[in-house]
C-alpha positions in Angstrom: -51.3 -29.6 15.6 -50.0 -29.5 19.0 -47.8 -32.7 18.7 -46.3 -30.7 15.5 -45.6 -27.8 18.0 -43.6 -29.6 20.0 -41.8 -32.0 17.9 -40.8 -28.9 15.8 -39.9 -27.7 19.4 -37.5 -30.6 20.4 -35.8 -30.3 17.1 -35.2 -26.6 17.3 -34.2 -27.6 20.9 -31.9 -30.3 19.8 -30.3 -28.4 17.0 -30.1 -24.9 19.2 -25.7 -26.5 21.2 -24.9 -27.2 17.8 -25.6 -24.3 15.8 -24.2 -22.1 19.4 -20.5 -23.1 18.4 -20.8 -21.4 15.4 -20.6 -17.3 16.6 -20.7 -14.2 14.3 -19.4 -11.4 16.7 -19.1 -9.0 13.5 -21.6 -7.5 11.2 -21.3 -5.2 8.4 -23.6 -2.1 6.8 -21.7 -0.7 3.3 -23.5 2.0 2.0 -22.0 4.6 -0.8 -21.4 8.9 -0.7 -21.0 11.0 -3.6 -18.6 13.6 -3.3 -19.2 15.1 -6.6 -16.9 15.6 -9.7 -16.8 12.1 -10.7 -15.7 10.8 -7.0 -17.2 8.7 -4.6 -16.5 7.5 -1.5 -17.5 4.0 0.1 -18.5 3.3 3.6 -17.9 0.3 5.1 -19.5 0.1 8.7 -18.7 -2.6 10.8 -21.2 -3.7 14.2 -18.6 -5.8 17.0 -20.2 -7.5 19.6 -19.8 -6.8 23.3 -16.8 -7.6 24.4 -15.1 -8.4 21.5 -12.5 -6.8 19.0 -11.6 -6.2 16.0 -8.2 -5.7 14.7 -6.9 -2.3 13.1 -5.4 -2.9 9.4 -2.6 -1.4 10.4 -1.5 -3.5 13.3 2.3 -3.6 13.1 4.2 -6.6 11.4 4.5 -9.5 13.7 1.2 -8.8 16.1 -2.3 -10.6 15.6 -4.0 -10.7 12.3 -4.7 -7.0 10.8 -7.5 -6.4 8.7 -7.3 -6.4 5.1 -9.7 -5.3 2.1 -9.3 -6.0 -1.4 -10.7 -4.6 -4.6 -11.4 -6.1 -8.0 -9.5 -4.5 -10.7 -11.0 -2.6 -13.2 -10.5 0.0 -16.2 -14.1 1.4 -15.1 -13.0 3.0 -11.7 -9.4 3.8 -9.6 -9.2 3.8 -5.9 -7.9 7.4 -4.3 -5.2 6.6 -1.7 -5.9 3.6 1.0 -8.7 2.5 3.2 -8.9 5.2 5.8 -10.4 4.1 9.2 -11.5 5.3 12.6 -9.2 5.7 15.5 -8.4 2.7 17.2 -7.6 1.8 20.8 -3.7 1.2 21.3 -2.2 -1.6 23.8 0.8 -3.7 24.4 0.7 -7.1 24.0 2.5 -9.4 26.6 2.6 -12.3 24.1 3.3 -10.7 20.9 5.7 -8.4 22.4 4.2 -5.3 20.5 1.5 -2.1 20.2 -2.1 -3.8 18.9 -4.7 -1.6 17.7 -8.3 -2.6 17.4 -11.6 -1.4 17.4 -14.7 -2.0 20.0 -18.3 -2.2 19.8 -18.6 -0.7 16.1 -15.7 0.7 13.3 -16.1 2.8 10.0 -13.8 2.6 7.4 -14.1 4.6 4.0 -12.2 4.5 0.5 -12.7 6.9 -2.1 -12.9 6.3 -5.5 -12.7 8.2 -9.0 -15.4 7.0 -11.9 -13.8 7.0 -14.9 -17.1 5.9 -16.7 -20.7 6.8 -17.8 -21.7 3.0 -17.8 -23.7 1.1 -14.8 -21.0 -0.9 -13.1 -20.2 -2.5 -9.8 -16.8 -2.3 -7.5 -16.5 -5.8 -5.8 -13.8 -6.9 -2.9 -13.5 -8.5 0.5 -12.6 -7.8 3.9 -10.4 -10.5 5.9 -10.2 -9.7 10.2 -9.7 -11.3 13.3 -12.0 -10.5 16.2 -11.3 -11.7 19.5 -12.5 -12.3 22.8 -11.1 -13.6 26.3 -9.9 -17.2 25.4 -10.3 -17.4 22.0 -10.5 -15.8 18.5 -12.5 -15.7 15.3 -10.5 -15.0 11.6 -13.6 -13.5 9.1 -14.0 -12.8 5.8 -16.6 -10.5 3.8 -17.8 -9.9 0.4 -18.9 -6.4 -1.0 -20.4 -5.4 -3.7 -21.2 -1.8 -4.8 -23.5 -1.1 -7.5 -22.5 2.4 -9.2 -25.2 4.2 -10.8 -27.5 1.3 -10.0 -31.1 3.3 -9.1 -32.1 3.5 -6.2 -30.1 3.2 -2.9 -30.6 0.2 -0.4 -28.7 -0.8 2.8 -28.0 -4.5 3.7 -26.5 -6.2 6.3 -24.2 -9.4 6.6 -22.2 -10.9 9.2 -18.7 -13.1 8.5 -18.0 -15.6 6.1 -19.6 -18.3 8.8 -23.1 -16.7 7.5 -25.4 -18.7 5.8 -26.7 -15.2 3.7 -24.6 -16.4 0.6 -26.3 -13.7 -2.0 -23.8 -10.8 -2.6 -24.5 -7.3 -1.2 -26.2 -5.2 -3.4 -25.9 -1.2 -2.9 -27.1 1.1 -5.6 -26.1 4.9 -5.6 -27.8 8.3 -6.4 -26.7 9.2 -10.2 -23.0 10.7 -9.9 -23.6 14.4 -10.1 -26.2 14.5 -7.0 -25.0 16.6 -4.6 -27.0 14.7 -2.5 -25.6 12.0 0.3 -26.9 9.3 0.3 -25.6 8.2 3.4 -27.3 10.5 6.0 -26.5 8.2 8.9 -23.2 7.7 8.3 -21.4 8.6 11.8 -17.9 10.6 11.9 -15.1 8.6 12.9 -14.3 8.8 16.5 -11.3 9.3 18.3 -10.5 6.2 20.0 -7.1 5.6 22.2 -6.1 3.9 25.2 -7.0 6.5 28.1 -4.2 4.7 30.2 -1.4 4.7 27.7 -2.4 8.8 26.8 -1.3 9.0 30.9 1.7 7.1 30.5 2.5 9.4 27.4 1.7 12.5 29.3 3.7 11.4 32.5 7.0 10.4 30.1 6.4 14.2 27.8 6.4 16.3 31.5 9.5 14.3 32.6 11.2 15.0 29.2 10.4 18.5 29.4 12.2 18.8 32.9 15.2 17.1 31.3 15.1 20.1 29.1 15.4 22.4 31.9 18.9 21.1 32.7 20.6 21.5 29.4 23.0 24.2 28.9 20.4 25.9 26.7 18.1 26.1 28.9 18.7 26.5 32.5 21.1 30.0 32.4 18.2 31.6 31.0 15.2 31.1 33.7 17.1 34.0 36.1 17.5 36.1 32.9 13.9 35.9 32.0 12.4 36.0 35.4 14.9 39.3 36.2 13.3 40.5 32.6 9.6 40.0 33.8 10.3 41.7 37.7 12.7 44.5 36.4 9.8 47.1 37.1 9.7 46.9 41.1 6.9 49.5 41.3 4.8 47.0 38.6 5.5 43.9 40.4 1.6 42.5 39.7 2.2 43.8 35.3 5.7 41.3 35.7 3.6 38.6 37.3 0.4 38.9 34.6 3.2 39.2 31.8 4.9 35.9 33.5 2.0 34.1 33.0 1.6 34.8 29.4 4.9 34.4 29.2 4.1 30.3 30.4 1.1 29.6 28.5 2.9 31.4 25.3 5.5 28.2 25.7 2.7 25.8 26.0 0.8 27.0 23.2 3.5 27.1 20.8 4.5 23.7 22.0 1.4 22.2 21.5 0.5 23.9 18.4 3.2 22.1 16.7 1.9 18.9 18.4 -1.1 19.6 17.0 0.1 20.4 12.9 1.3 16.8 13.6 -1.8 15.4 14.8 -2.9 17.0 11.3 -0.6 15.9 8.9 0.2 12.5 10.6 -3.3 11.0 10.0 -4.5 7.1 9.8 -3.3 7.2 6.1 0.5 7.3 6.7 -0.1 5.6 9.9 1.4 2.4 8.5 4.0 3.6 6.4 5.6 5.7 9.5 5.4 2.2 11.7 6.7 -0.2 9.3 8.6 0.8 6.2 12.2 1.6 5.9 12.6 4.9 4.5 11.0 6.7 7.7 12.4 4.2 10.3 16.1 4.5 8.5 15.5 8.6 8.7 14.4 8.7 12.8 17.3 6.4 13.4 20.0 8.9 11.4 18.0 12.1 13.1 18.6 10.7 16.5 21.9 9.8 15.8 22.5 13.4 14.3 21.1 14.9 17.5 23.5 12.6 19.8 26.6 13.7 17.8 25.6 17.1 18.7 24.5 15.8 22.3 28.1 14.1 22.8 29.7 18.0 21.6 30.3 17.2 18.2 29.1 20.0 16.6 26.1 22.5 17.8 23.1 22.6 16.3 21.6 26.5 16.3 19.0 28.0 13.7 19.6 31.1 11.7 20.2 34.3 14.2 18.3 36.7 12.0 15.5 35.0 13.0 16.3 34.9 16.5 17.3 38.4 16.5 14.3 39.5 15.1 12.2 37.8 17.6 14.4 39.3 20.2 13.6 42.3 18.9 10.2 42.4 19.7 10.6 40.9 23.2 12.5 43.7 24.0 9.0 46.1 23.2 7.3 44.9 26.7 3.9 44.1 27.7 1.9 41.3 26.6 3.4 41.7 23.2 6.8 41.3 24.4 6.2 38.5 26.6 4.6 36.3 23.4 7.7 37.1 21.8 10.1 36.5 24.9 8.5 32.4 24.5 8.8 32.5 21.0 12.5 34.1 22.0 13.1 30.9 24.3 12.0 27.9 21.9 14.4 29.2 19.3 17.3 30.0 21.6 16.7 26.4 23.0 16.0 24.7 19.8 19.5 23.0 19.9 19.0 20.9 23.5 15.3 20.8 22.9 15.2 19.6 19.6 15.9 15.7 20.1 13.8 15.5 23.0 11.1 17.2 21.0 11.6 15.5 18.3 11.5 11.9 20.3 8.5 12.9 21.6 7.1 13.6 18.4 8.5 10.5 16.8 7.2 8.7 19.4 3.6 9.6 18.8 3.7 9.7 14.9 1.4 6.6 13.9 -2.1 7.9 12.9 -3.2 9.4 16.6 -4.5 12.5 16.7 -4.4 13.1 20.5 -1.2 11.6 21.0 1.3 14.7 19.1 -0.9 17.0 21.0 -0.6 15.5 24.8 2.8 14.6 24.4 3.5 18.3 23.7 1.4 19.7 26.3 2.9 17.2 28.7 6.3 18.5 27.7 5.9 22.3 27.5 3.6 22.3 31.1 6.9 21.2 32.6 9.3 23.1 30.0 7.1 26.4 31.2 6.7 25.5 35.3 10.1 26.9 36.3 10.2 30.6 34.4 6.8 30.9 35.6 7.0 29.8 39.7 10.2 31.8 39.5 9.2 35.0 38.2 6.1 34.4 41.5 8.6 33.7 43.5 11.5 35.5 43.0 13.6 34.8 46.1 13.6 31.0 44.7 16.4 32.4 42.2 18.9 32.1 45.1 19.1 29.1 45.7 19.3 27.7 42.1 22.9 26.2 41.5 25.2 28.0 39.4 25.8 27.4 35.9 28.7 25.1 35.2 29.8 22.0 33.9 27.1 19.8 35.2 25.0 20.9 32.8 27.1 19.9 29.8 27.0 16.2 31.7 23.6 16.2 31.8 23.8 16.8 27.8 25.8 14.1 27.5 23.9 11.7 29.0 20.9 12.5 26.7 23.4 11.7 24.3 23.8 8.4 24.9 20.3 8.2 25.7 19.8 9.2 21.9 21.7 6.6 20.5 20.1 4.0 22.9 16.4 4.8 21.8 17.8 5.7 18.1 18.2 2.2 17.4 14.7 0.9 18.1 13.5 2.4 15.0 16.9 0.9 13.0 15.4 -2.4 14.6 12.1 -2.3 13.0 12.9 -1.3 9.7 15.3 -4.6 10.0 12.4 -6.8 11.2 10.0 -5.6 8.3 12.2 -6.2 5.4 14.6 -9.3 7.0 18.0 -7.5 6.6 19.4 -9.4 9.5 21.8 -6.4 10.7 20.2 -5.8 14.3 19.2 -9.5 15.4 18.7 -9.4 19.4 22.0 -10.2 20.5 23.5 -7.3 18.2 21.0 -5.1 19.7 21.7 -6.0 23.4 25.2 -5.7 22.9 24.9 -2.2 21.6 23.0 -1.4 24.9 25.2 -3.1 26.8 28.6 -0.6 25.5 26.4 2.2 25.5 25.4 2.3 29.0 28.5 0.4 30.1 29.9 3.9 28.5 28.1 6.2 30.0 28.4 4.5 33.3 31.8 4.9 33.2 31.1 9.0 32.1 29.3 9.3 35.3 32.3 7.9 37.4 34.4 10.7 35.3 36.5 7.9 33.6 35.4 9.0 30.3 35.9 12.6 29.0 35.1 14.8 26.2 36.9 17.9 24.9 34.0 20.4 26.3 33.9 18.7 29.4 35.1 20.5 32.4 37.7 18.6 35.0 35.8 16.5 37.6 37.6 16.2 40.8 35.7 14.2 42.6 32.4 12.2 41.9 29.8 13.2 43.8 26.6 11.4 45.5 23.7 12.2 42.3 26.7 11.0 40.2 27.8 7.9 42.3 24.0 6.6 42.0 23.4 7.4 38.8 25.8 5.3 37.9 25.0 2.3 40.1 21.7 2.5 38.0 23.4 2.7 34.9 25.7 -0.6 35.8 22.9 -2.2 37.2 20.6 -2.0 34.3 23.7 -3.2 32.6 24.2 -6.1 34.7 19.9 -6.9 33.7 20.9 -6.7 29.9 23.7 -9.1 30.0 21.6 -12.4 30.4 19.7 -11.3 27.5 22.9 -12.1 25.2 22.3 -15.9 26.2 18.0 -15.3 25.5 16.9 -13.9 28.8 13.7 -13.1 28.0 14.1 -9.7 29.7 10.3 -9.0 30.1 10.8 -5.3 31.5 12.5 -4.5 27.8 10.5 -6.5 25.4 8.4 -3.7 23.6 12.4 -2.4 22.9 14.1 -4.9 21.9 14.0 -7.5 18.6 11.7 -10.6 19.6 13.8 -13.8 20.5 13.2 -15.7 17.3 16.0 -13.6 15.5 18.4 -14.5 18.8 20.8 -16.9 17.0 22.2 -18.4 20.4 18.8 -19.3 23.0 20.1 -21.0 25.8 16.3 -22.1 27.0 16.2 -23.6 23.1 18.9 -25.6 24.1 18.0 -26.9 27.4 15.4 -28.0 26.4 16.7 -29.4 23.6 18.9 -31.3 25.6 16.3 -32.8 27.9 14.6 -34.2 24.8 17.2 -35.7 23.6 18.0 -37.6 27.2 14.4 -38.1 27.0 14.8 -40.0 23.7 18.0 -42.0 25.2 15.8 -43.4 27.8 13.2 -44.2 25.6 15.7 -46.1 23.5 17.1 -48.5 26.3 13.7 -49.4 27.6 12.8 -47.1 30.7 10.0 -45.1 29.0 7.7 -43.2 30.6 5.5 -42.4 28.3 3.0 -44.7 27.3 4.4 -44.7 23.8 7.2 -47.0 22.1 9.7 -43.7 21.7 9.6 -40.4 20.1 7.3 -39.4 17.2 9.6 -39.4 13.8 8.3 -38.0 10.7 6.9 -40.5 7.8 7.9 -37.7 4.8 8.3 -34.1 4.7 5.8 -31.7 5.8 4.0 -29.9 3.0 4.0 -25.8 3.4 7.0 -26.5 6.0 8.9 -23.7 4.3 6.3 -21.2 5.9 4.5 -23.0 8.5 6.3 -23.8 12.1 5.6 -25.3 15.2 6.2 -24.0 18.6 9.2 -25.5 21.1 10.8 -27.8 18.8 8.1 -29.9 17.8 8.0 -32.5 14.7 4.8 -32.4 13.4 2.5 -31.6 9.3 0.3 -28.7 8.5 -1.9 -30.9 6.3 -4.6 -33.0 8.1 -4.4 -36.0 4.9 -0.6 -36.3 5.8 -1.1 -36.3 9.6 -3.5 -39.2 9.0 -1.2 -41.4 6.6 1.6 -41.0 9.4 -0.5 -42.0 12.1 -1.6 -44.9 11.0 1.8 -46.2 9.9 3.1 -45.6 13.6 -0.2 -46.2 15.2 -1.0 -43.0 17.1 -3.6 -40.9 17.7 -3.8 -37.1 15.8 -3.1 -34.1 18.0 -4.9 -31.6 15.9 -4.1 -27.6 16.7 -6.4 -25.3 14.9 -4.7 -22.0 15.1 -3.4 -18.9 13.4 -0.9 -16.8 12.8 -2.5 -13.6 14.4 -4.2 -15.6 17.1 -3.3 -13.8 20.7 -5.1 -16.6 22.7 -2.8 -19.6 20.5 0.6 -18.0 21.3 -0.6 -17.8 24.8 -1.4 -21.4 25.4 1.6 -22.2 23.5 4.3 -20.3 25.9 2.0 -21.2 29.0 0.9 -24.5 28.6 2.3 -26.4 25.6 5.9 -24.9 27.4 5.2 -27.6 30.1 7.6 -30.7 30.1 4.3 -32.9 31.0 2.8 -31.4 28.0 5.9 -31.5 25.4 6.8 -35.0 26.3 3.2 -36.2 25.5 3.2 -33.8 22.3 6.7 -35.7 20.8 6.0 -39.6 22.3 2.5 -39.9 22.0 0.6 -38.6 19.0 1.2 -37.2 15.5 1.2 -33.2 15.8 -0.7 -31.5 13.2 -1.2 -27.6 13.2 -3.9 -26.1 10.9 -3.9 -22.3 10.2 -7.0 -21.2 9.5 -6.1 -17.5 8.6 -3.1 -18.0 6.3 -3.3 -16.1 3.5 0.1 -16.5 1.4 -0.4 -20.1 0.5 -2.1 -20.1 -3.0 -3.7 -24.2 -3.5 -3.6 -25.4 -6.8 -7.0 -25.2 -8.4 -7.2 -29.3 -8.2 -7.2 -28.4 -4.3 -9.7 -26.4 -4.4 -13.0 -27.0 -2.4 -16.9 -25.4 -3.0 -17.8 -25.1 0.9 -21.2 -26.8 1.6 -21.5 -24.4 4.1 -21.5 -21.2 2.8 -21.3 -22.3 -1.0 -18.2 -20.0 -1.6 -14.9 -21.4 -3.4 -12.4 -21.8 -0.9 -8.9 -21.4 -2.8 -6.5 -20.3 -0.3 -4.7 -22.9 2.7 -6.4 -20.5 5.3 -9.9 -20.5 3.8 -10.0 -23.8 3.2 -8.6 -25.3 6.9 -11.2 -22.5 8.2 -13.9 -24.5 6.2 -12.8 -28.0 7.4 -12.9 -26.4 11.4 -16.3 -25.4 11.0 -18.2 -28.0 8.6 -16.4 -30.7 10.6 -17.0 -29.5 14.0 -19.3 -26.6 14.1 -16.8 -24.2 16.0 -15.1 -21.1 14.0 -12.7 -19.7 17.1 -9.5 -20.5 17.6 -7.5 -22.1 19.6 -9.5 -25.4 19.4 -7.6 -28.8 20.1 -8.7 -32.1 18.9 -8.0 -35.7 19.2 -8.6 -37.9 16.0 -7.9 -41.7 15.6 -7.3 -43.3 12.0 -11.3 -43.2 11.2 -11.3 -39.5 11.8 -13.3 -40.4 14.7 -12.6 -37.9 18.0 -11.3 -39.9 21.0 -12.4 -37.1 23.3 -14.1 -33.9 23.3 -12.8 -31.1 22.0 -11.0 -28.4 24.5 -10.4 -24.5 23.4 -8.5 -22.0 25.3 -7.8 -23.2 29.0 -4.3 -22.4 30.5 -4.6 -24.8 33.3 -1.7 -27.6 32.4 -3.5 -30.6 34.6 -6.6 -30.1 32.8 -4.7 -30.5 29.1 -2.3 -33.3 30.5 -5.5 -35.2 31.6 -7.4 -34.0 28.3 -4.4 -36.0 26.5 -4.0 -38.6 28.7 -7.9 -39.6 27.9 -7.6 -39.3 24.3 -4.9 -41.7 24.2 -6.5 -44.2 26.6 -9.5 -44.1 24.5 -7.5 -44.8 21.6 -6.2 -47.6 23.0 -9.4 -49.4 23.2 -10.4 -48.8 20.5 -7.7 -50.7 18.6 
């Protein structure tokens, strides 16, 4: 008995390295609510790991892999709206070059739907994701299966589509009808943001709503207001107490309006405001409509019975009359406020409900400072600067401001839908002649009609502009594909840049490279550069990074190789993987690396978490690990990664010879460069002796 103990022991023991690879950071609870009159709604809870994430389904276009359910169809039910979800953190990624939201530690996502019959029935679907950790990351998938009107209610729970639990989810309802929830510990979704980029909103709302002081709008009236509130000398203390209302009256109307957009701007619009045209086309005309006004155009100002009115009652005193002296100042100001408001507000659309409201507290704290500290401190009135033509230069600049940041949302409704009308180097140039233009307005070389005569430029103006003309001086390398890191969450990404002068240095130091290799002095331990034996299936999609030559199908890699006699270079990796991009601009970047990559072996990249390529049902495959029908490219190179060599995360680099045989072991995510020369170096060697 003992002797069984411990053999069963050692092969627990033995099995325990392999079985490690394979890790399932994500695990899911569905259960079901009845909402009454024939609806329902679906709860879908999801359980992350410690220090791993999960991506939002509404991570914009062109960031890491967003989460994605699907339903069955069915003439026995209809789904009410979209998905809805939790609040998500927010952060900018360095490699992707855009705002990623995802989820920590645990996410609840909930769908309703309408019943449209009496019968017993079940709503079926799955859930793709990407989790992620330091160094690598994890596509899953998960099945669901609701049982409507099914008896009694049971809760299960499965992890990704690596589990070996294979038997659908079952989850049975109360009858429809029953007030009843049947979910009693189903948590409210939680308000979850980045507490460091709330900070960084704040900061950039307070400094708008100084900016807002100095417009013409603006500025003339704080000694008007502050003479209005200390007109009563023998009631100095009543002016100061009717001051202060007067300031948190401006907050609170400020931030109320943040709030009604906190309200209607919830996670169900969040992707349609971030990604599709029609809202991205309508900020970009608003701001430009707001800069034509800016610039003097025209002036924007609201009805002025409804300003009188309000004026109306400011002019009744007392606390009354101060509420209505704010409300007063916001319309008055709406004109030169307006834009800046409404960038702010623009700016935090996206599905956050704390966002609206700090970025309009931020803006009305510093909007409501001066006629506050003024009317305490009324000798400060005498040394404001006069009203005059500065301020209409100050307007002008938010102008061009306006157009500048107007184009950004132009820029992604060209990037969703592949117009090709703002590439990068159109962009940049329109920076360029804007600021190049408003540099010049500084220096007084450039007038408009309302502008008053500027006799001399004075020292604000003079460094003003040497900041303009420098940042324009920074732009101008970014016409030849200068990164330009500082700008990068701005500006289009570099693969619509039709001229990249790093693309074509290197470029030509492959192709000196190749001449040397031709005439004999090769430094690489290969015969010359790797050429392609026929063309790459799903090429039309798939890419690879720096120029590379290489297949997206492992059976072609393998035919190639062993008609030129090299090893496989085999990159498991997706489209939405943060860590793959990373080791691609970091170390696959490095000329050591690159040379090796195109002389030495036969490139093949497999993406794991590709879902637009439909196989043919003849490529289909039943995975012996998780018995499920793999019919999508994705699914099915996912399958191959893990029944071939027990790991699910991504990226993973392997080096195969014409048996299939690794030459090495395996490496994932490391960005030292020495470590993946040498990693390449051995495989080769070790191919060598084995032919």
């Amino acid at each position: 008995m003992i002797k069984r103990i411990i053999i069963s022991l050692l092969f627990l023991a033995a099995l325990l390295p392999i079985s490690a690879q394979i890790e399932i950071p994500v695990t899911w609870k569905y259960n079901i609510k009845d909402l009454g009159n024939n609806e329902i709604e679906l709860i879908l809870k999801s359980s992350i790991e410690d220090k791993w994430h999960m991506y939002s389904q509404f991570t914009p276009d062109g960031g890491p892999l967003p989460l994605y359910f699907e339903f069955e169809k069915s003439d026995k039910y209809e789904l009410i709206d979209g998905m809805t979800e939790q609040k998500h953190h927010t952060e900018y990624d360095d490699i992707f070059k855009v705002d990623v939201y995802y989820f920590k530690e645990k996410a609840t996502f909930t769908q309703k739907v309408k019943v449209l019959t009496e019968e017993a029935f079940n709503i079926k679907g799955f859930s793709d994701y990407q989790v992620c950790i330091e160094g690598k990351c994890i596509p899953g998938s998960d099945d669901f299966d609701f049982a409507i009107n099914g008896g009694v209610k049971k809760e299960s729970t499965v992890g990704q589509s690596v589990s070996k639990e294979v038997a659908p989810l079952k989850i049975n309802t109360l009858e429809l009808g029953d007030a009843e929830s049947v979910s009693s510990d189903m948590e409210e979704p939680v308000s979850e943001t980045d507490s460091r980029g709330l900070w960084v909103f704040f900061f950039i709302s307070f400094l708008a709503g100084l900016a807002a002081i100095l417009t013409p709008c603006v500025f003339p009236m704080i000694p008007m207001t502050v003479t209005f509130f200390m007109k009563d000398k023998d009631q100095k203390g009543k002016g100061r107490v009717q001051a202060l209302v007067y300031g948190f009256s401006i907050i609170a109307i400020y931030t109320f309006i943040g709030s009604i957009l906190a309200v209607v701007a919830g996670p169900d619009i969040a992707n349609f405001l971030s990604t599709h045209w029609i809202p991205n086309v309508l900020f970009f005309l608003i701001f430009m409509f707001f800069a034509a006004s800016f610039l003097g155009m025209f002036e924007i100002v609201l009805p002025s019975s409804i300003v009188n009115k309000s004026d109306a009652k400011a002019d009744k005193g007392g606390i009354v009359g101060a509420i209505f002296m704010a409300v007063t100042l916001v319309l008055v100001s709406f004109s030169c406020t307006g834009p800046i408001v409404g960038a702010i507000l623009v700016e935090s659309a996206g599905g956050q409900v704390l966002k609206p409201i700090i970025g309009m507290f931020g803006f009305s704290l510093a909007f409501a400072l001066p006629f506050t500290l003024f009317a305490f401190f009324p000798g400060w009135l005498s040394n404001l600067p006069k009203s005059g033509g500065w301020l209409n230069s100050v307007k002008v600049i938010l102008g061009f401001i306006e157009i500048a940041l107007g184009l950004k949302f132009l820029s992604v409704a060209d990037q969703t839908y592949h117009w090709g009308i703002l590439d990068r180097e159109i962009y940049i140039a329109f920076w360029i002649v804007i600021f190049t233009l408003m540099g010049f307005y500084l220096l007084g070389k450039l007038k408009f009609s309302h502008d008053s005569d500027l006799p001399y430029v004075g020292v604000p103006r003079l460094l003003m502009a040497i900041v303009t003309f420098t940042f324009v001086i920074y732009l101008l390398p970014g016409m030849w594909g200068a990164p330009l890191k500082a700008l990068s969450g701005y500006l289009p990404p570099l693969t619509t840049h039709d001229f990249n002068i790093s693309d074509q240095i290197r470029k030509s130091s492959f192709e000196v490279q190749d001449y040397i290799d031709e005439h004999g002095s090769v430094s690489s331990s290969s015969a010359g550069k790797t050429e392609l034996c026929e063309k790459p299936k799903f090429s039309n999609k798939l890419h690879l990074p720096h120029g590379l030559k290489g297949y997206f199908d492992l059976e072609q890699a393998l035919d190639c190789a062993k008609k030129q006699n090299k090893p496989v270079f085999i990159d498991f990796t997706g489209h939405g993987c943060v860590n793959c991009r990373e080791m691609e601009a970091n170390v696959w970047s490095s000329p050591e690396v690159l040379k090796r990559l195109r002389h030495d072996f036969i490139v093949v990249a497999l993406y794991v978490d590709d879902k637009t390529i439909k196989l043919p049902e003849d490529e289909w495959i039943t995975s012996t690990y998780d018995g499920k029908i793999k019919k999508t490219l994705g699914k099915k190179l996912a399958d191959l990664q893990i029944t071939r060599f027990n790991v699910n995360a991504q990226p993973f680099y392997v080096l195969m010879d014409h048996n299939e045989k690794s030459l090495v072991k395996p490496v994932g995510y490391d960005l030292d460069v020495d470590k993946f020369v040498k990693f390449l170096d051995d495989g080769l060697e070790e191919f060598k002796k084995r032919q």
